[in-house]
C-alpha positions as CSV (number, residue, x, y, z in Angstrom):
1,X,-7.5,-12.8,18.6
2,X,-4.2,-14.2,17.4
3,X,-4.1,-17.7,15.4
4,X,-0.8,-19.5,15.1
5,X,-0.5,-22.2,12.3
6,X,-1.6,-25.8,13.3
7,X,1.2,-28.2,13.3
8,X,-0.8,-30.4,10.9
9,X,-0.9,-27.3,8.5
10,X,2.7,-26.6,8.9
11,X,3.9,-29.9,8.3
12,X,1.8,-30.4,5.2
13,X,2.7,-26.7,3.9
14,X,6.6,-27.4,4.4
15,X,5.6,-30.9,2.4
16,X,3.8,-28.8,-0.2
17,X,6.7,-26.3,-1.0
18,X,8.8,-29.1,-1.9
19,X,6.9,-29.4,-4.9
20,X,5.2,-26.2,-5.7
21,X,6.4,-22.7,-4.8
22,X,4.2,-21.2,-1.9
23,X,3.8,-17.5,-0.7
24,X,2.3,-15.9,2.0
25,X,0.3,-12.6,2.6
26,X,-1.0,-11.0,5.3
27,X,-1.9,-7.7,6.9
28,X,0.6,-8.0,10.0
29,X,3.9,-6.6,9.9
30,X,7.0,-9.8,9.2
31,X,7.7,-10.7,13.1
32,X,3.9,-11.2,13.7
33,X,3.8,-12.9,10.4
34,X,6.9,-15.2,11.9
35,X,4.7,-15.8,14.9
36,X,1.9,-17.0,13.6
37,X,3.5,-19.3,11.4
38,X,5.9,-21.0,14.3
39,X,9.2,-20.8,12.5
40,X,12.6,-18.9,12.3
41,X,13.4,-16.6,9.2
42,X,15.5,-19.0,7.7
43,X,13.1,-21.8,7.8
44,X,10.1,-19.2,6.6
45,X,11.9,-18.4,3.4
46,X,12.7,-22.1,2.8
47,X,9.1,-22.9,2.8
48,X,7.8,-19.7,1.3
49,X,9.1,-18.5,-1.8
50,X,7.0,-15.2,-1.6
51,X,6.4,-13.3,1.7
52,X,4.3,-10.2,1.4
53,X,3.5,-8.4,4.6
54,X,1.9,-5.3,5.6
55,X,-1.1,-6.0,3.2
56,X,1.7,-6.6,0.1
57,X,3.4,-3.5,0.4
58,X,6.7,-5.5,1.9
59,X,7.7,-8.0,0.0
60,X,10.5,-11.0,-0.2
61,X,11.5,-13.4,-3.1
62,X,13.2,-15.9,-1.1
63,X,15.5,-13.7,1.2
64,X,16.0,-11.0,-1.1
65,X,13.5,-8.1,-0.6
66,X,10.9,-6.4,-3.1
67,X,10.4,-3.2,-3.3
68,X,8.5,-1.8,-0.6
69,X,5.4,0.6,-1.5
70,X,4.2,2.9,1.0
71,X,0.0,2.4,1.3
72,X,-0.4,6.5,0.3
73,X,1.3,6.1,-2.7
């Protein structure tokens, strides 16, 4: 069962980032990460200074990507 973000938790996340830096990490691949949290790419990585997807093995500091690990290695 898919959860998407509450707009009560976005709003007060996107307040939040304003003063701290945030990141996010989840198991999902990036687009189901974007879907869940209800916003655009460009509004994700304004919000979130760290994204780490497919259990942390994809990564982004702001819009420039990490390097990616493969779950083997």
């Amino acid at each position: 069962m898919v959860q998407n973000i509450t707009p009560e938790m976005k709003s007060f996340l996107e307040e939040t980032s304003k003063r701290v830096d945030l990141a996010v990490v989840g198991g999902s691949d990036f687009g189901k990460i974007l879907e869940q949290l209800g916003s655009d790419v460009d509004k994700l990585h304004s919000t979130y200074r760290y994204v780490f997807t497919e259990n942390g093995l994809v990564g982004f500091d702001g819009k420039k990507p990490l390097p990616e690990e493969v779950i083997l290695n």
